[in-house]
C-alpha positions, 0 to 999 in steps of 0.5 A: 528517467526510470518508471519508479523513482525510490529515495530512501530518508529517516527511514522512510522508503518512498516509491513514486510511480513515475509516468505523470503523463499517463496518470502513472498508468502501470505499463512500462517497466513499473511493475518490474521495477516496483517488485524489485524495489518493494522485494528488496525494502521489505528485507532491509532492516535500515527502512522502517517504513514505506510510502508510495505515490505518484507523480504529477496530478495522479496517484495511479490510473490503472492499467496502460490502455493506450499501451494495450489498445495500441500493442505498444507493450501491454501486460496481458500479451502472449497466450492466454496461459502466458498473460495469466502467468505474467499478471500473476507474478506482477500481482505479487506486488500487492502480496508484498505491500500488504504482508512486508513487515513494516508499515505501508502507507499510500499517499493519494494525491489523485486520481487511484483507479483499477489496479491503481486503486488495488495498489492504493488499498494494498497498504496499512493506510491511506492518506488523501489530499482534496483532489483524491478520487478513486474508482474500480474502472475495471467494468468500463473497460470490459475487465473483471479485476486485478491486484486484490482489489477485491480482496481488499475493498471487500474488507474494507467496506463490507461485500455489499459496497464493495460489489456496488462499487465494481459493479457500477464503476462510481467514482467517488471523491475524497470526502466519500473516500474517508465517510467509507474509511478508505482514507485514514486522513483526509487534509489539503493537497499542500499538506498532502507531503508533509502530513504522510511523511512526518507519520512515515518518519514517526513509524519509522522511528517505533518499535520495528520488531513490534510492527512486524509481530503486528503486521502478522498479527493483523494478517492472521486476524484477516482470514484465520479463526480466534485460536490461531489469533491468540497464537500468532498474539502469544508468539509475538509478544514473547518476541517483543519481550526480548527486544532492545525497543522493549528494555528501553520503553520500560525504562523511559516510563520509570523515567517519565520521558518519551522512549528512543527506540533503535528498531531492535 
């Protein structure tokens, strides 16, 4: 059985780290088949939107630490310089969930912790059943940080939350998740599947061409300054403009129906 199972439905690309016995920890070959696959979806044209998830009771719990403590097949093996360049390139896989120019959702059905967590920030949203729960973990194991949660906690929650939560490691429970935002819907774990998987289908459907001038737009504003904003805003709408989704919106509303888009 592989590390990550992908299925491809409506759409809708869904990744599943597949190691429920270690609470999807990324050792193995996930990483590697995580970066194939996310490579891959973020250039095909017939996926409108990805979601990923783990198997079993958790969503991820990080890095393999028994893999680690027990030289099975850690991730920080060879040389320093060695370690540093691999971590690297895997880390690529937070880069690609955050920046493909397609929506990215995080279906949080446990325990996101360490990079786990970073993976589960990595997307647009985030959408947790009752038994979500995540926590920095890095300090407790004598480690700084990995993935970009940095990154992104701090924009999420502000620097000070964010400095709290990796300095004290806290695990904090769904509810707390949504009050700080970092869960966009928060329902019941027998909802969790088909609530993320008929917004999936329903963004899957949209306008792709917009989505992606969004997803730039939306980048720029994260770390660029407002006339680089308004740039990349200008150049996107005179794109969308031109497309087939945008012809058919203008006509639905003359026509008072909801439009049908083809994604071009």
């Amino acid at each position: 059985m592989p590390d990550l199972l992908v299925t491809e439905q409506d759409g809708v690309a869904t990744l599943t780290m597949n190691r429920p016995d270690s609470l999807n920890a990324l050792g193995g070959d996930m990483l590697t088949e995580m970066l194939e696959a996310l490579t891959r979806i973020a250039g095909d044209m017939s996926v409108g939107c990805v979601v990923l998830t783990g198997a079993g009771r958790g969503f991820s719990a990080g890095g393999d630490m028994k893999a680690r403590a027990t030289g099975e097949k850690p991730i920080l093996d060879g040389t320093r310089e060695q370690a540093q360049m691999s971590l690297r390139a895997r880390m690529e896989a937070s880069r690609i969930l955050h920046e493909m120019p397609k929506p990215t959702i995080a279906m949080v059905n446990g325990v996101a912790a360490g990079a786990g967590m970073s993976l589960m920030l990595a997307c647009d949203m985030r959408i947790g059943g009752a038994n979500a729960r995540m926590g920095t973990a890095f300090g407790k194991m004598g480690f700084s940080g990995d993935f970009g949660g940095h990154w992104f906690l701090n924009r999420l929650v502000g620097p000070a939350k964010a400095r709290e939560l990796y300095f004290t490691a806290e695990v904090i429970d769904s509810a707390e998740m949504a009050r700080l935002g970092l869960l966009n819907k928060l329902v019941a774990d027998a909802e969790l599947t088909a609530t993320t998987m008929a917004l999936a289908k329903q963004l899957a459907a949209g306008p792709r061409v917009a989505w992606h001038h969004m997803k730039r737009n939306m980048q720029v504003a994260e770390q660029g300054t407002l006339s680089e904003a308004l740039d990349v805003e200008a150049f996107g709408m005179t794109r969308c403009r031109d497309t087939e989704d945008h012809r058919e919106a203008l006509k639905a509303f003359a026509e008072k129906r909801p439009p049908v888009f083809s994604g071009r």
